[in-house]
ZAKE-34755 format. One record per residue (C-alpha): residue number from 1; residue in one letter; x negated, y negated, z. Coordinates in steps of 0.2 Angstrom, whole numbers. Example, Ala and Ser with C-alpha at 12.3 -4.5 7.8 and 13.67 -1.06 7.14 Angstrom:
// ZAKE-34755
 pos code    px    py    pz
   1    a   -62    22    39
   2    s   -68     5    36
// end
This chain:
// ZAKE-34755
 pos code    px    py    pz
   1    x   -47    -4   110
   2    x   -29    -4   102
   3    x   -22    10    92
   4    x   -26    14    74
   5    x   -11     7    61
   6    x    -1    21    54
   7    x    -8    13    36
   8    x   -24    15    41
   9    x   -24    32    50
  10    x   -14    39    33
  11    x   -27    29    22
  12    x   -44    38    31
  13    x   -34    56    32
  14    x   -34    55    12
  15    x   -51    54    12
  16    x   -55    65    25
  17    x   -45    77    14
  18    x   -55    74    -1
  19    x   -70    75    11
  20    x   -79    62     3
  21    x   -90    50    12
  22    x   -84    32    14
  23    x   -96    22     1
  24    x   -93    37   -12
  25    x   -76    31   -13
  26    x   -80    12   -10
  27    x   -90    15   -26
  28    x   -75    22   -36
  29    x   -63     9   -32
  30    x   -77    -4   -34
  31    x   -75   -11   -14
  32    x   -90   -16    -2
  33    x   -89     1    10
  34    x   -89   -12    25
  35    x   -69   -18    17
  36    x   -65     1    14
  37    x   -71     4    33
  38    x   -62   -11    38
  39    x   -46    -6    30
  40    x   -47    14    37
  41    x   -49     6    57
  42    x   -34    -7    53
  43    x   -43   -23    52
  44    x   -38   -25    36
  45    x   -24   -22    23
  46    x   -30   -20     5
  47    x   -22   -34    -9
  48    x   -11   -27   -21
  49    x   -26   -26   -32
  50    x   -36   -14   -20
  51    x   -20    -3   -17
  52    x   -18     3   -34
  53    x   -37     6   -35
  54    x   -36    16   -20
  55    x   -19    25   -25
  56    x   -29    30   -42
  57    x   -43    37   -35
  58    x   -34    48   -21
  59    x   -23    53   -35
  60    x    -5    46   -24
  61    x    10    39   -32
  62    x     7    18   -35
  63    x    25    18   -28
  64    x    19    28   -12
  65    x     5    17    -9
  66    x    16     1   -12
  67    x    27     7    -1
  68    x    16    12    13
  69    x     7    -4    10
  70    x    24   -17    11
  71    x    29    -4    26
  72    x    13    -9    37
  73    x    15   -29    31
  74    x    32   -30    38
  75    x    24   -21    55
  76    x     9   -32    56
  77    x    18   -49    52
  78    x    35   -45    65
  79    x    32   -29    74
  80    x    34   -35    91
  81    x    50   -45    85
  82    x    64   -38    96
  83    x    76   -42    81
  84    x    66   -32    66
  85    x    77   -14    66
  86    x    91   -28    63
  87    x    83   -37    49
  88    x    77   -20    43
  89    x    97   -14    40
  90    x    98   -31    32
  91    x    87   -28    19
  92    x    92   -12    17
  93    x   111   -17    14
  94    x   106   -31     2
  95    x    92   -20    -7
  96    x   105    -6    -9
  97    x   120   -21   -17
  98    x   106   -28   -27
  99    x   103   -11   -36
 100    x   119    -6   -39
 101    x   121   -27   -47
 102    x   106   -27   -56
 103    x    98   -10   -60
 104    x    82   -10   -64
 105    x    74    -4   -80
 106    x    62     2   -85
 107    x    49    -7   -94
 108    x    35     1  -104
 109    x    18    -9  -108
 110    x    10    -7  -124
 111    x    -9    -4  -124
 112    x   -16   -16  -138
 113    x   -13   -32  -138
 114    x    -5   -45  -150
 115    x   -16   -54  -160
 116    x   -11   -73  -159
// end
């Protein structure tokens, strides 16, 4: 058997740290407990959806679990590509010049909605 995914050893050690059993927090962020064991052993990466549920529950930073998340894509889709550290510095170079092009802002959701 391979080695655990970073993503999936960090997303079982906040639950560990809560000490709460698996389908307690299946039931909080509305996931079968088979899903939420598949994606703390690696089979799995949650959907965008399921991240935010899970970074709500543990109480984490969305941006920290978006990051961690698009962090173990990027390893699971071309981590054995000799050329990633490359590409990596790419992204980084163009993600810093598109900041400093196009800085974001922030946008603020209301919570009702307009009536039509």
């Amino acid at each position: 058997m391979g080695q655990r995914p970073q993503f999936a050893e960090w997303l079982r050690g906040l639950r560990d740290a809560k000490r709460l059993p698996l389908r307690v927090i299946a039931a909080k962020v509305r996931l079968d407990s088979t899903l939420l064991s598949k994606l703390e052993r690696g089979d799995r990466l949650p959907t965008d959806l399921q991240a935010r549920a899970l970074a709500g529950c543990y109480r984490i930073p969305q941006n920290e679990m978006r990051s961690r998340l698009i962090a173990a894509r990027i390893v699971r889709d071309h981590g054995s590509d000799p050329t990633l550290p490359a590409a990596i510095s790419l992204v980084r170079e163009q993600a810093e010049s598109l900041e400093r092009k196009y800085p974001r802002k922030r946008v603020i959701y209301s919570a009702r909605r307009r009536k039509v």
